[in-house]
MARRO-932174 format. One record per residue (C-alpha): x, y, z; residue number from 1; residue in three letters. Coordinates in pm, 1 decimal, m for minus. Layout:
// MARRO-932174
        x        y        z   i  aa
        X        Y        Z NUM ALA
...
// end
This chain:
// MARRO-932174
        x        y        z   i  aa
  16372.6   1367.8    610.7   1 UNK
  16658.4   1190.9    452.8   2 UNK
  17061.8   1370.7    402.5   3 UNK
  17059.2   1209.1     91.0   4 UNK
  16945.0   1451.5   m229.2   5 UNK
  16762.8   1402.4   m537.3   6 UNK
  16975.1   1529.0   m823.3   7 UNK
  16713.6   1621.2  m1152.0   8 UNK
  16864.8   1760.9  m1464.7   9 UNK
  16613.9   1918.5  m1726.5  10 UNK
  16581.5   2243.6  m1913.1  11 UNK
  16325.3   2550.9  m1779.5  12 UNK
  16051.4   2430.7  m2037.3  13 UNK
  15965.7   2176.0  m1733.5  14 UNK
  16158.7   2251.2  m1421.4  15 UNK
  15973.9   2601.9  m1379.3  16 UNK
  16012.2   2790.6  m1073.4  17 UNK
  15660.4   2665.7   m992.9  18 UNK
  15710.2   2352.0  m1025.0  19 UNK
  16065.7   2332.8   m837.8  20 UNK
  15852.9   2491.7   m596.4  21 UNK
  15586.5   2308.8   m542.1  22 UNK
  15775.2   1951.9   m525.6  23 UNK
  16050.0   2075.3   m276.8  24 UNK
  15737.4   2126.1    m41.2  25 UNK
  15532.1   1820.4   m164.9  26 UNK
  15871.2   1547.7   m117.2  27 UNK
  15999.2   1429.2    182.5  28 UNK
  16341.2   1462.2     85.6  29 UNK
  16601.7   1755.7   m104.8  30 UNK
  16638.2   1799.7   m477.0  31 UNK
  16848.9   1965.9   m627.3  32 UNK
  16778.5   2099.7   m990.0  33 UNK
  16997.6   2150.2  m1250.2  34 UNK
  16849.4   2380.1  m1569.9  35 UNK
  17063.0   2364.1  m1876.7  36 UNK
  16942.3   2437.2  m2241.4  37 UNK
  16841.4   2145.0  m2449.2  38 UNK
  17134.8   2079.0  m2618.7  39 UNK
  17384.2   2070.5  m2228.0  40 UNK
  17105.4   1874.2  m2089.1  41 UNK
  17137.8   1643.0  m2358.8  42 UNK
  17469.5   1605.2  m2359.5  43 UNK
  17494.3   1546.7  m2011.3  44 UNK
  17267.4   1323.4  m2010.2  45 UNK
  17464.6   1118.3  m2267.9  46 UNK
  17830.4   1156.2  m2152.2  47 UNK
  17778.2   1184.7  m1764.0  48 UNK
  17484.1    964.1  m1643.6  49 UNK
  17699.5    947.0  m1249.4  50 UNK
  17597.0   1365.2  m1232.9  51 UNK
  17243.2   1316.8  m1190.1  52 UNK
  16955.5   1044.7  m1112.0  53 UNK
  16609.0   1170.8  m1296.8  54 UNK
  16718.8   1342.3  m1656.2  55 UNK
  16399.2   1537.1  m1808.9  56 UNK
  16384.5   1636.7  m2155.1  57 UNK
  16262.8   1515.5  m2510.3  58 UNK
  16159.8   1177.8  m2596.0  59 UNK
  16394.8   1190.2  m2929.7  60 UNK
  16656.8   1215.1  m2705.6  61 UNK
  16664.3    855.6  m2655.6  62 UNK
  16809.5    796.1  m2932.0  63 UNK
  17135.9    884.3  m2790.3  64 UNK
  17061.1    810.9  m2437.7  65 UNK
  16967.5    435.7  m2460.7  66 UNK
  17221.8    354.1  m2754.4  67 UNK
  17453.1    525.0  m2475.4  68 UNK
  17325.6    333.5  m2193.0  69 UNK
  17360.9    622.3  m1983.1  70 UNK
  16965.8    552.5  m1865.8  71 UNK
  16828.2    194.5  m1695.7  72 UNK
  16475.7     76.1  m1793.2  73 UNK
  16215.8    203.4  m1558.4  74 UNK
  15983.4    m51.7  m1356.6  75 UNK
  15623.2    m16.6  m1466.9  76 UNK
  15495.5   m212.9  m1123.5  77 UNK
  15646.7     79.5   m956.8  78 UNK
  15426.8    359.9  m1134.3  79 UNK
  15107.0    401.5   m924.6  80 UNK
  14881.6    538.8  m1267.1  81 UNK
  15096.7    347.2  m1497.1  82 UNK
  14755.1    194.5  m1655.3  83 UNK
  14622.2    622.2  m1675.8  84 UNK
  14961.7    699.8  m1879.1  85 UNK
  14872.9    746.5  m2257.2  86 UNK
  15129.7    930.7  m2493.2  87 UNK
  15005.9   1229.6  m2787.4  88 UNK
  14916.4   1016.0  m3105.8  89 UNK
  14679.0    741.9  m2879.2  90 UNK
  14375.1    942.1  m2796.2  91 UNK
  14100.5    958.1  m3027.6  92 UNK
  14174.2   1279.5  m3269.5  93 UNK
  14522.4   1176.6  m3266.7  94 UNK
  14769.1    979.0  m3526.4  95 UNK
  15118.3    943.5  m3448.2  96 UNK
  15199.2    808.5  m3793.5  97 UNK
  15347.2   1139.7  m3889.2  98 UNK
  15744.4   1163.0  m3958.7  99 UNK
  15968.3   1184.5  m3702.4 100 UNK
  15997.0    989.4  m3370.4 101 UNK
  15687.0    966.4  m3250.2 102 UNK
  15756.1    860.5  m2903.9 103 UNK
  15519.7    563.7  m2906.2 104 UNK
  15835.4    364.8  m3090.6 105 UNK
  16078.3    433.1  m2858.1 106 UNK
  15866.6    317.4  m2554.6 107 UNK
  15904.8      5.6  m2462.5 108 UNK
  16225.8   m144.0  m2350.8 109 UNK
  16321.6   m503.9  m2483.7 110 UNK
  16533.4   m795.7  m2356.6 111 UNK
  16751.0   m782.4  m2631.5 112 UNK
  16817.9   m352.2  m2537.0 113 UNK
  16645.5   m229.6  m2813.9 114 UNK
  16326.8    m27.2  m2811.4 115 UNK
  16008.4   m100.0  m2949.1 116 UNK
  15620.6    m10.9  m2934.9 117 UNK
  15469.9   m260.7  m2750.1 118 UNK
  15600.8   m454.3  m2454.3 119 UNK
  15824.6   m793.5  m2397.4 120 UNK
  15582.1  m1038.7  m2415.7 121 UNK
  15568.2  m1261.5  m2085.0 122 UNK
  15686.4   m962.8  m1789.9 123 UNK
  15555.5   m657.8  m1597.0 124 UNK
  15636.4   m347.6  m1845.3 125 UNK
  15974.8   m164.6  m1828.0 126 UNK
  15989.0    147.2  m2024.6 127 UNK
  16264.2    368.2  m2137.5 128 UNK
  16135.1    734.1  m2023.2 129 UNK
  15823.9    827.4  m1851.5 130 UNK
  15603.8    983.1  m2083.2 131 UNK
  15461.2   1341.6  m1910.9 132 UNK
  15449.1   1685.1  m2108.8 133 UNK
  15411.1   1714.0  m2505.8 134 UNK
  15240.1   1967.9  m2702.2 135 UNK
  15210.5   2132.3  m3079.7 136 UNK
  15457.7   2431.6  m3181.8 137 UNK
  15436.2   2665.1  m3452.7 138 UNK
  15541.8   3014.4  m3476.3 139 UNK
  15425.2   3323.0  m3362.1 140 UNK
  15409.9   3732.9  m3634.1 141 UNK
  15321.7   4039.4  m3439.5 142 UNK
  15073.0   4332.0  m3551.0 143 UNK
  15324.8   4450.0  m3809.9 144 UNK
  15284.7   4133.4  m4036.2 145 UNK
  14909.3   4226.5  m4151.1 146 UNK
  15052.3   4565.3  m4328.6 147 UNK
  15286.5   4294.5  m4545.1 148 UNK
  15058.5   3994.6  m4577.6 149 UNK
  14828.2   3945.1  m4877.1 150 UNK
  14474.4   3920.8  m4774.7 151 UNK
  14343.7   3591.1  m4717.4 152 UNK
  14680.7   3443.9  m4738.1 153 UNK
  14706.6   3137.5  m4521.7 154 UNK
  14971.5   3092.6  m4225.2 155 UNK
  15217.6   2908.9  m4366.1 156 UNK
  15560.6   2772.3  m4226.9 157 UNK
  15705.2   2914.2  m4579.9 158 UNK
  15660.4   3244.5  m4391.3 159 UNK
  15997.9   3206.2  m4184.2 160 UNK
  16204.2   3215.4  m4569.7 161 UNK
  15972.2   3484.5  m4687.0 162 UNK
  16211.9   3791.0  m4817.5 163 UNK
  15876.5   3993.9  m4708.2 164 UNK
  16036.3   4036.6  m4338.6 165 UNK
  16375.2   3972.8  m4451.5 166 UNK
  16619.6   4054.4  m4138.5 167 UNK
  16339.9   4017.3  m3890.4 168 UNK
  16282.3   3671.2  m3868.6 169 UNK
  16408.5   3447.0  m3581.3 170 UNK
  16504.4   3085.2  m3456.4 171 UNK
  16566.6   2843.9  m3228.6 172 UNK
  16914.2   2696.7  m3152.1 173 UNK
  16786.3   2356.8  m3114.6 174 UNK
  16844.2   2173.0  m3475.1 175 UNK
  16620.3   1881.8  m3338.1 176 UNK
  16303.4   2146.2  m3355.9 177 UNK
  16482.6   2429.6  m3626.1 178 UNK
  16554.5   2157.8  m3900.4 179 UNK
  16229.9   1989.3  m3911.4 180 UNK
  16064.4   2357.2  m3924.8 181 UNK
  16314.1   2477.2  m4168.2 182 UNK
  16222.8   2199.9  m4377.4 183 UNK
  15880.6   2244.5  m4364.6 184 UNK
  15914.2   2579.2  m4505.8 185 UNK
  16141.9   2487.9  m4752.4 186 UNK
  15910.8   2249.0  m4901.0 187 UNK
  15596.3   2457.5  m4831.2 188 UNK
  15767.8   2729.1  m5012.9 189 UNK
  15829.6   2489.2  m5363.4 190 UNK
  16207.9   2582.2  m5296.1 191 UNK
  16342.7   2178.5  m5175.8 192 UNK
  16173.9   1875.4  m5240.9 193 UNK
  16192.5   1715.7  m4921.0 194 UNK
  15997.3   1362.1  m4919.5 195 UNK
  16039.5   1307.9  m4547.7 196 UNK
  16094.8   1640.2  m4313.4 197 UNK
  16188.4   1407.4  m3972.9 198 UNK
  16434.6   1232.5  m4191.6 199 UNK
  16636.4   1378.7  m4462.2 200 UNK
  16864.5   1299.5  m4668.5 201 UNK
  17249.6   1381.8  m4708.2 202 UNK
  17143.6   1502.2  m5027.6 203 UNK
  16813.3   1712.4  m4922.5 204 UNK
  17017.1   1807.0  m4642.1 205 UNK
  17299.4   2004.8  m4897.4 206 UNK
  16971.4   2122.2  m5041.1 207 UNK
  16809.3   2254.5  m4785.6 208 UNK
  17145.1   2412.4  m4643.5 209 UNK
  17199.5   2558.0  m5028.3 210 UNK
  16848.3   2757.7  m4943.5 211 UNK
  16900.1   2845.5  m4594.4 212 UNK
  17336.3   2955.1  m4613.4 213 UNK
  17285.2   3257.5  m4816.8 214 UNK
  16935.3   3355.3  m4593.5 215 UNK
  17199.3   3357.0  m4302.6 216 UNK
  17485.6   3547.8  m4500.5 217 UNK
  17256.9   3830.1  m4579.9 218 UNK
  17072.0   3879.6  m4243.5 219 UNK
  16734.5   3689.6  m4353.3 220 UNK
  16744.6   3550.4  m3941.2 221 UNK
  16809.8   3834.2  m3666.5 222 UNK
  16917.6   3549.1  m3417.1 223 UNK
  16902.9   3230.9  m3250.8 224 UNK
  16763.4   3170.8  m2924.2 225 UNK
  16854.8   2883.8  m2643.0 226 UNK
  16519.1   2875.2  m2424.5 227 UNK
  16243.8   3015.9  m2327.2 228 UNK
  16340.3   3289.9  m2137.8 229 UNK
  16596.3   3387.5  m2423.7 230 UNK
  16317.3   3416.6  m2653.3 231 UNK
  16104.0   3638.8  m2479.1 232 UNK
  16395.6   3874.5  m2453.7 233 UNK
  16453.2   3858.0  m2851.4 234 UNK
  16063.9   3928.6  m2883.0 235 UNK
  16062.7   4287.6  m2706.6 236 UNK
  16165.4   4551.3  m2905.0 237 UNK
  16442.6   4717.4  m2857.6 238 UNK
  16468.8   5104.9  m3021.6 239 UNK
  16339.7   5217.7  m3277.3 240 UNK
  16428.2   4911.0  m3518.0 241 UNK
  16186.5   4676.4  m3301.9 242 UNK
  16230.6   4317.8  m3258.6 243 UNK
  16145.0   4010.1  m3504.8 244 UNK
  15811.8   4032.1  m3662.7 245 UNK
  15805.3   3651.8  m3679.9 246 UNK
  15980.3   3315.0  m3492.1 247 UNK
  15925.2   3009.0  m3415.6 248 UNK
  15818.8   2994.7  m3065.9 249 UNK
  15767.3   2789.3  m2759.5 250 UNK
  15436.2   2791.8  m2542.0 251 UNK
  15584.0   2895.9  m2219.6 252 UNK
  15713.5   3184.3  m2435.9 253 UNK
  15419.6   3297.9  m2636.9 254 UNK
  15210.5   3287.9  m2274.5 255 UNK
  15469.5   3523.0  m2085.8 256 UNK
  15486.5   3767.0  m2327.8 257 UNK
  15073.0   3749.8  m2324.9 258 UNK
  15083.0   3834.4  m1986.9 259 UNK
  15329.7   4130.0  m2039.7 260 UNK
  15090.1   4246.2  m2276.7 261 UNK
  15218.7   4209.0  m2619.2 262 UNK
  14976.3   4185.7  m2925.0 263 UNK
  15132.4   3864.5  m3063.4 264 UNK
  14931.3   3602.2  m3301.1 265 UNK
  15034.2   3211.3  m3254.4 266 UNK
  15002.2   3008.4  m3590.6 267 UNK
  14822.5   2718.9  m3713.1 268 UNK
  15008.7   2665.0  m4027.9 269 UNK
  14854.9   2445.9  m4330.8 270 UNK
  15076.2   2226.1  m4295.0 271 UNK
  15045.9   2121.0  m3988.4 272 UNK
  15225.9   2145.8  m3626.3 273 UNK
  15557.9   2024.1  m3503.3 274 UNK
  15496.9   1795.1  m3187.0 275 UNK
  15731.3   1662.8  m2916.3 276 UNK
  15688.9   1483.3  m2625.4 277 UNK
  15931.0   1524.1  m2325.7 278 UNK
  15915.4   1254.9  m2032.5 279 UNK
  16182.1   1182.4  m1724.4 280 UNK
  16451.5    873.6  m1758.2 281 UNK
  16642.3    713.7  m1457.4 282 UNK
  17007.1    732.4  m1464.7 283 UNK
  17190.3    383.2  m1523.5 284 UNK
  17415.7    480.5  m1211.8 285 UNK
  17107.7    498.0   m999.0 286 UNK
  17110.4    254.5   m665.3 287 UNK
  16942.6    203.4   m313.9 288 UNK
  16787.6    479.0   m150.4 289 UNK
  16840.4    753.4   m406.3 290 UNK
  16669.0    477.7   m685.2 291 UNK
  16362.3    464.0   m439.2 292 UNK
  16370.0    836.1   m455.3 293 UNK
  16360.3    887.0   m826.6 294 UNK
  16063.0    668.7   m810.4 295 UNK
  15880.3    877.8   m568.1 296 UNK
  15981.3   1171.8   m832.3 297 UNK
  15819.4    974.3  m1103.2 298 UNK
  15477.7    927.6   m918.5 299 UNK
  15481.1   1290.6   m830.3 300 UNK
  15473.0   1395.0  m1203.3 301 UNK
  15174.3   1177.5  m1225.5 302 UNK
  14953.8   1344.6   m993.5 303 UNK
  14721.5   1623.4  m1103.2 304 UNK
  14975.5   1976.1   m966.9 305 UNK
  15244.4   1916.2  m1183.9 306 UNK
  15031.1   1842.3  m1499.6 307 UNK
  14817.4   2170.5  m1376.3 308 UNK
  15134.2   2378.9  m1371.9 309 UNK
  15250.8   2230.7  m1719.0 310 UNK
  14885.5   2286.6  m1881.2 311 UNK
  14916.1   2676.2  m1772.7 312 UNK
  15219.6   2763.7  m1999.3 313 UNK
  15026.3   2572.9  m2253.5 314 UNK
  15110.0   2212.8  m2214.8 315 UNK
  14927.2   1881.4  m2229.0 316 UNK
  14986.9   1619.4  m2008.3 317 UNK
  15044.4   1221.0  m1999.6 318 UNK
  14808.5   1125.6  m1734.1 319 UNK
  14435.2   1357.3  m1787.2 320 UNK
  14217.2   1248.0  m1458.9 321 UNK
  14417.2   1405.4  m1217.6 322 UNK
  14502.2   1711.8  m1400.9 323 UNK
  14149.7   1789.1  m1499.2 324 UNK
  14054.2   1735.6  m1111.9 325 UNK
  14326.7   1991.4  m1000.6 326 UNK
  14235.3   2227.7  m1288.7 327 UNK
  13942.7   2450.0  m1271.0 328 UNK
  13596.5   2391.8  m1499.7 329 UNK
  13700.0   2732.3  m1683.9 330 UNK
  14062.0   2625.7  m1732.0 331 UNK
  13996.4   2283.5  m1835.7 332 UNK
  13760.0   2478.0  m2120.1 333 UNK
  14029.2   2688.7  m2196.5 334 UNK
  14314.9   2445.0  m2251.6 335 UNK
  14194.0   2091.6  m2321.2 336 UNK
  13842.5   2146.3  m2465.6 337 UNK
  13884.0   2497.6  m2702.8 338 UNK
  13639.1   2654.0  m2597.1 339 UNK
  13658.8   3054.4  m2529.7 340 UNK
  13767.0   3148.2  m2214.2 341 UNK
  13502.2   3206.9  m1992.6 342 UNK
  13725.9   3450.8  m1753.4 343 UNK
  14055.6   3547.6  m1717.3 344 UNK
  14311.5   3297.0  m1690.0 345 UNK
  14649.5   3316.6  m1499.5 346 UNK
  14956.7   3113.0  m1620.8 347 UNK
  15161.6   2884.4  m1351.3 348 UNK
  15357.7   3234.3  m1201.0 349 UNK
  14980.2   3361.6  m1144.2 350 UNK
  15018.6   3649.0  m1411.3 351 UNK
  14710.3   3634.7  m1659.5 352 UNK
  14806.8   3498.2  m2016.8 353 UNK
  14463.7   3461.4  m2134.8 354 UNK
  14172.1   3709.0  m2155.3 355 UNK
  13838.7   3633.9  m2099.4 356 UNK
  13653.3   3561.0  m2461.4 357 UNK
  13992.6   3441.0  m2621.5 358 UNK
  14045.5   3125.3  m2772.7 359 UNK
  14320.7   2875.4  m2822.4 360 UNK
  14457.9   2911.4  m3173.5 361 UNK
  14392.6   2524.1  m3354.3 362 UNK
  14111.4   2488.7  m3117.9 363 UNK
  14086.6   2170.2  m2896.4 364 UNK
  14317.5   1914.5  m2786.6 365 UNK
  14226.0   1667.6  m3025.4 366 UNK
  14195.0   1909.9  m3322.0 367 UNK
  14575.0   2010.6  m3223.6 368 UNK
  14703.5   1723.2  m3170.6 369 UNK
  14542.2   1568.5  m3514.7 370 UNK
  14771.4   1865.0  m3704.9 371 UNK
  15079.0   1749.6  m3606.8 372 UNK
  15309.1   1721.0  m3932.5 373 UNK
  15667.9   1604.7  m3834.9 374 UNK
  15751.6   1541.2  m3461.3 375 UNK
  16105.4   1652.3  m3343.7 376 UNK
  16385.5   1426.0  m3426.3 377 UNK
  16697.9   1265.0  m3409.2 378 UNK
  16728.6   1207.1  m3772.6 379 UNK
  16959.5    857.8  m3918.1 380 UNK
  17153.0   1103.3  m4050.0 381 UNK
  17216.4   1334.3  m3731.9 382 UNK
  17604.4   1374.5  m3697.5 383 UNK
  17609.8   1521.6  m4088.6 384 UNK
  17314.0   1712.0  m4007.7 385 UNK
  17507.7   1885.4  m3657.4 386 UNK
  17765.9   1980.6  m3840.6 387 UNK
  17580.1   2116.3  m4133.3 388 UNK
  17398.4   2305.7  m3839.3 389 UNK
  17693.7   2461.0  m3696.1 390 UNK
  17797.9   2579.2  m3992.5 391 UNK
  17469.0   2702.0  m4076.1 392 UNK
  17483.3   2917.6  m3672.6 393 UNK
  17826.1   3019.8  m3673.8 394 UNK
  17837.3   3177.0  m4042.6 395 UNK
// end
C-alpha cells in the first residue's frame, strides 16, 4: 500500500460511516475524509482546491466551482462504466426540463471552459463532475398535523407558511434547497407570483423576503438545521412543548428517525418534488500518483456497494446494473420499483427503516422522479439572494 493519502471532502449526506467504511477496506491505499456542511464544503471547494483531491457534493455547485477553476475536467476513457452512467431527467419517466439546474447542462466540459449538455465534438468525453447520488425531497408532518388539517386537503408545499402550525415549523440552512422550497410555497399559497422558482428575480426575491421576514420575526420557523444529523435532533421532542410538527427534510433523515421509531409521514406535494443531483469533481491541483488515485475513487463509486449503501437512506444512483446486482430482490422492490415491502428492510447502519407492507411515498422511481418541480440551484441572481438569506437567518 502506498504513504501517499487520498484527501475527499463532502458532507455526511454521502460520506456515511458506511460508506467511509467500506472503501477504506475495499482501496489499496489511505483516505482521509473530511465532512463539512454544505455550505463549508462548498466553500472550500471554491477558495481552497490545494486542501483536497475528490470534492463531493451538489451538481449546482458547479456553478462556482468551474467559473472558479478550482476543479480540472475529468477523463471519460478513464471511467470503467462511463457508457452505464445516466443522470435523473434521462430515463424513461423522467424530464429534466423543470427549473433549476438540471445537471444534464452543466455536464459536459468544452474547449472553450464553458459547460454544456452534450460533448466537444471530435474527442473522448471530459466531464465536469461525476454524476452518482440524486433523489426527490419534500417535507415530512408528524401525527399531530391530522387534528389541524382539513379533510381531504392535499399535501401542499404552502403547508410550511401555514399560520395553522405557526412556531412549529422548520428549515434547512442551505438557501440552495430552502429558497426554491420557500418559493414553492409562496406561490402555492397565492401569496408571490413567482414565474420561475430556480430563478427569481431581484424583484420576486424582495417579494418573497416581504412574506417570509415577518414569518421569522414572529416565530412562524422554530429553527434551521445544517445536516442530517442536525435534523433528526430538531425532530425529537423535547418536553412537553414537542418538536416541529412539519420540515423540510432529507432522506437519510426521515429513514433514521423511522428506525428510531417515530410515526412521521413524508410528502408528495401537488406541486411536485425538489430534485438534486450530487456527483464527485477532481481538484485542479491534482497530479501523479494521488491523480491516479482519485480515479480509482471514481470507479469505486461506480460499482454496485456504494450505490447499495446510498439506495438504503433512500437514494438513487447514477449507474443501476451494479446496484440492483448488490441489492436484494425485496430491496430493489422496495426502493426502485414501489412496490410494498415484502419484509423488513434495514437502512445502510443495519437498523430497520422500513416495515414489511409499507410503501414508498410517490411510488416508483420513475413516478418520483417525473414529479420533480424545481431542482436546487445556484440562481443568476445568487450573491443578492445570500445576502437576502442571511438576513432572513440571523433576524
Amino acid at each position: 500500500m502506498t504513504d501517499t493519502v487520498l484527501r475527499v471532502i463532502g458532507t455526511p449526506a454521502t460520506l456515511t460511516p458506511e460508506l467511509c467504511a467500506r472503501a477504506a477496506a475495499d482501496l489499496p491505499f489511505g483516505i482521509q475524509f473530511e465532512v463539512l456542511d454544505g455550505l463549508d464544503c462548498q466553500r472550500r471547494g471554491v477558495m481552497a482546491p490545494e486542501s483536497f483531491d475528490v470534492y463531493d457534493q451538489w451538481f449546482h455547485s458547479l456553478d462556482l466551482l468551474w467559473t472558479a477553476a478550482s476543479i480540472r475536467p475529468i477523463d471519460t476513457t478513464r471511467l470503467a462504466r462511463w457508457d452505464e452512467v445516466t443522470i435523473a431527467g434521462t430515463r424513461p419517466g423522467a424530464d429534466g426540463r423543470q427549473p433549476g439546474t438540471w445537471p444534464g447542462s452543466l455536464l459536459y466540459a468544452q474547449s472553450d471552459r464553458s459547460l454544456a449538455a452534450t460533448p466537444q465534438p471530435g474527442a473522448a468525453p471530459q466531464i465536469s463532475m461525476l454524476p452518482t447520488t440524486y433523489n426527490v425531497d419534500s417535507f415530512v408532518w408528524t401525527p399531530e398535523m391530522p387534528a389541524l388539517r382539513h379533510a381531504g386537503e392535499p399535501e401542499s408545499w404552502a403547508w410550511l407558511l401555514d399560520g395553522r402550525w405557526h412556531g412549529r415549523a422548520a428549515l434547512a440552512a442551505d438557501p440552495a434547497a430552502s429558497v426554491v422550497e420557500l418559493a414553492l410555497a409562496a406561490r402555492a399559497a397565492g401569496l408571490v407570483d413567482i414565474a420561475d422558482p430556480g430563478d427569481l428575480t431581484i424583484e420576486e426575491i424582495d417579494a418573497l423576503f416581504a412574506v417570509l421576514m415577518p414569518l421569522r420575526r414572529s416565530g412562524h420557523f422554530t429553527r434551521f438545521w445544517a445536516t442530517s444529523d442536525d435534523a433528526v435532533r430538531l425532530m425529537t421532542p423535547q418536553g412537553s412543548g414537542g418538536g416541529p410538527v412539519i420540515s423540510a427534510l432529507w432522506s437519510p433523515a426521515y429513514y433514521a428517525m423511522r428506525a428510531m421509531g417515530r410515526d412521521l409521514h413524508y410528502a408528495a406535494p401537488v406541486e411536485g418534488y425538489r430534485g438534486w443531483h450530487s456527483g464527485l469533481c477532481l481538484s485542479a491541483a491534482l497530479s501523479g500518483e494521488r491523480l491516479d488515485m482519485a480515479y480509482a475513487w471514481l470507479n469505486w463509486w461506480l460499482d454496485g456497494v456504494p450505490g447499495a449503501i446510498m439506495a438504503r437512506q433512500g437514494y438513487y444512483m447514477s449507474v443501476v446494473q451494479p446496484l440492483r446486482d448488490t441489492l436484494t430482490p425485496a430491496e430493489w422492490a422496495f426502493w426502485y420499483a414501489g412496490e410494498p415491502a415484502c419484509e423488513d428492510l434495514a437502512g445502510s447502519d443495519g437498523q430497520i427503516v422500513v416495515r414489511r407492507g409499507e410503501r414508498r411515498e410517490g411510488g416508483s422511481y420513475q413516478g418520483r422522479v417525473a414529479r420533480i418541480a424545481v431542482w436546487s440551484t445556484i440562481m443568476p441572481e445568487h450573491n443578492y439572494l445570500i445576502r437576502r438569506w442571511r438576513e432572513f437567518l440571523g433576524d
